[in-house]
N, C-alpha and C positions, 0 to 999 in steps of 0.2 A: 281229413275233414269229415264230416257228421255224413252217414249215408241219406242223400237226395229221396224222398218220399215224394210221390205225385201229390198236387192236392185235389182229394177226392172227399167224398162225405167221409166221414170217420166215426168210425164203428168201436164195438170194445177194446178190440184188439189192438190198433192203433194209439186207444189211450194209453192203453199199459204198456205198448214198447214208448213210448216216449215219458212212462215213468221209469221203467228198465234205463232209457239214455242217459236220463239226469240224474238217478240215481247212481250211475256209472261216470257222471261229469262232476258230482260233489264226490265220490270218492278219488277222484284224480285228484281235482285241485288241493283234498287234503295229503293224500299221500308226498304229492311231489311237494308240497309246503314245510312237510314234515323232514322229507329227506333227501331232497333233490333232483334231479331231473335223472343224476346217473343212478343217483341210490333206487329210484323208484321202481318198482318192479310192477310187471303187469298182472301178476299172478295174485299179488298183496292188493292190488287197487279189484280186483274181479273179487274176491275175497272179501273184501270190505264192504264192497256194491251188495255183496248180496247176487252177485249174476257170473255166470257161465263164461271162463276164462277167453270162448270161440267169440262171444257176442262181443268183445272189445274188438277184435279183429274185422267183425260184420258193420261193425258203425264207423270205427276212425281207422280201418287199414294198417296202422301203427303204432307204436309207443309216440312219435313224434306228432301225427295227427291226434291222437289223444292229449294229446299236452295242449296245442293250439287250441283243440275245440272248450278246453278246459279253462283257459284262460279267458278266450274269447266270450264264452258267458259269465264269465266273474265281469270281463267291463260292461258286458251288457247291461249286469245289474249295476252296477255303478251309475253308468251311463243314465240309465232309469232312475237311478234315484237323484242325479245332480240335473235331471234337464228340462225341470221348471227351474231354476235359478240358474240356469245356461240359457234362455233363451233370449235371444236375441232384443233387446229390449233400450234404444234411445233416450227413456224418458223414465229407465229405474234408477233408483239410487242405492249409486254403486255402493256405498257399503254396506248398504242394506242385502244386496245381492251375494256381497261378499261372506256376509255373516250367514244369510242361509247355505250359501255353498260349503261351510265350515263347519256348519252344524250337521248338514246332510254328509258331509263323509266320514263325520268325529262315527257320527251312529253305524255307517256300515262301515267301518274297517272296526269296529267294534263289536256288530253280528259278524262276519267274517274277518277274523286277524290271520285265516291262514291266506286271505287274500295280500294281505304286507309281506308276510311270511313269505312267501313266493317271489313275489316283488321285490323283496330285501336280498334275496338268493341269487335272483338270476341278475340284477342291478350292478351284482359286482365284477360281473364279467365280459368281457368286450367280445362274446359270441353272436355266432346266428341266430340263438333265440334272444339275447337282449337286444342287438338289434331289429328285430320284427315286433317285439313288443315295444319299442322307444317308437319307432317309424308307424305303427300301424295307430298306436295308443295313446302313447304319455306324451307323445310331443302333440299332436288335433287338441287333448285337452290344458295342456300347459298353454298354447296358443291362446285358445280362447278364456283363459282366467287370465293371461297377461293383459290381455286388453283392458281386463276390469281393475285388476291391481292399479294400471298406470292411472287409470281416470280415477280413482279414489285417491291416487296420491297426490294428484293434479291438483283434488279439491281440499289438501291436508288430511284426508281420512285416515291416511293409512302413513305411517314411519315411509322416510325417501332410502327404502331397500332396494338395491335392485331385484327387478323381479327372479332373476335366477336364485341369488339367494333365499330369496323371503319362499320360493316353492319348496325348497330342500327344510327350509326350517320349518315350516308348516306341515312337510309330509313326514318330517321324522317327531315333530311335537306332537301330530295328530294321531298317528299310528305303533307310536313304540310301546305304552304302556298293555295294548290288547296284542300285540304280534308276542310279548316278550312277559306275557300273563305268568307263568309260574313265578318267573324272579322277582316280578312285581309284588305278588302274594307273600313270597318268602323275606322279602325286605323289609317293604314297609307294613304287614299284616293286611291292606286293602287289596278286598277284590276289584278289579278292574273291568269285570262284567255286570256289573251290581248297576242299576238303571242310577243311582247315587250318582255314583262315580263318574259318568258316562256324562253328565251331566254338568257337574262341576268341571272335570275334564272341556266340557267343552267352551265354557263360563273362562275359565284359565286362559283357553289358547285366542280368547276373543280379546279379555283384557292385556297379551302380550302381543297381539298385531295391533293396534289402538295406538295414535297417535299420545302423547306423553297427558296432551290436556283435557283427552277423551276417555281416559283409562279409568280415571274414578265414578265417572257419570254410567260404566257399563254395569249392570245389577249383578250382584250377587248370589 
C-alpha cells in the first residue's frame, strides 16, 4: 500500500513526490494492462515512470502492493466520475440515472481502456487478486446500479434482463471497442478514440438497453 505521509502543511517537496507516486501508479496500471500481472516487471514500470527503480520499493513495499495501489486509483477515478449519478436519490428518474451512468463510463473506459484492459485480464481468473477486486469493487458497484436497473424495469424503461446479464452486456458493449483499439482501427478503418466515436458509441449502447417502444424516440 501507498507509503502513509503525516498531514502537515505541504511544501514543494511534497508536491513533487506525490507527482513521483502517480506518475508511478499510471505507469503500473499501464504496464500490468499491457502484459499482466506475471508479465509485468518492476524495472519496465520505474522505467516508464520516469523514476528510480528503489522509489517503487519506498511507496508500495512490493510488486503486489504496487498492483493494488494501482488499481485502487483507477476506481477511484471511476468512482469519481459515476457518483453524481450513484447518489442516492428517491425521487430521480431511473432512466435518466441510468443513461447518465452509461454515458459517464462509455467516456472513461474510453480515456483509460487500459483500465478494461486490466479488468478483462485478471476477470478470467478465479485468483487472489480477482477475488479482492470482485469483493472490494465490482460487486459495492454492481449492487448499487442493480437497484436502479430493477426500478427502471419496474417502470418498463429498461428490456426484463436480468440484472446479471444486462451488467456483463453493458460492460462488454461499453468497453471492448477502446480496450481492443488496434483491431478496432485495423477492421473497420474507425478510430475509436475520436470524441465522434465515443459519442455515437454511446448513442448505440443507449438505443440497445431501451425498451423496444423507446428505442426510436432516443436521438441520434
Amino acid at each position: 500500500m501507498p507509503k502513509q505521509r503525516r498531514a502537515t502543511s505541504r511544501g514543494r517537496a511534497d508536491v513533487q513526490e506525490d507527482r513521483t507516486e502517480a506518475r508511478i501508479l499510471d505507469a503500473a496500471l499501464a504496464v500490468f494492462a499491457e502484459r499482466g500481472f506475471e508479465g509485468a516487471r518492476t524495472r519496465d514500470i520505474a522505467e516508464r515512470a520516469g523514476a528510480n527503480l528503489g522509489l517503487l520499493t519506498y511507496y508500495f513495499q512490493d510488486k503486489e502492493g504496487l498492483w493494488r495501489a494501482a488499481v485502487s486509483r483507477a476506481f477511484a477515478r471511476l468512482q469519481g466520475e459515476l457518483a453524481e449519478a450513484l447518489k442516492p436519490d428517491p425521487e430521480a428518474d431511473a432512466e435518466r440515472s441510468l443513461e447518465h451512468l452509461v454515458r459517464r463510463f462509455v467516456h472513461f473506459v474510453a480515456r483509460n481502456p487500459e483500465f478494461m484492459q486490466l479488468m478483462n485480464d485478471e476477470g478470467k481468473r478465479d485468483g487472489p487478486r480477482m477475488r479482492w477486486l470482485a469483493d472490494r469493487f465490482v460487486r459495492p458497484l454492481y449492487e448499487a446500479i442493480r437497484t436502479r436497473v430493477e426500478h427502471a424495469q419496474a417502470r418498463g424503461q429498461l428490456p426484463p434482463i436480468a440484472p446479471a446479464n444486462l451488467h456483463y452486456l453493458v460492460l462488454g458493449a461499453a468497453g471492448l471497442p477502446f480496450s481492443q483499439a488496434a483491431e478496432c482501427r485495423r477492421v473497420t478503418g474507425v478510430d475509436p478514440t475520436s470524441a465522434a466515436f465515443v459519442e455515437a458509441h454511446v448513442e448505440a449502447l443507449l438505443r440497445l438497453m431501451g425498451p423496444p417502444k423507446r428505442r426510436s424516440r432516443r436521438r441520434t
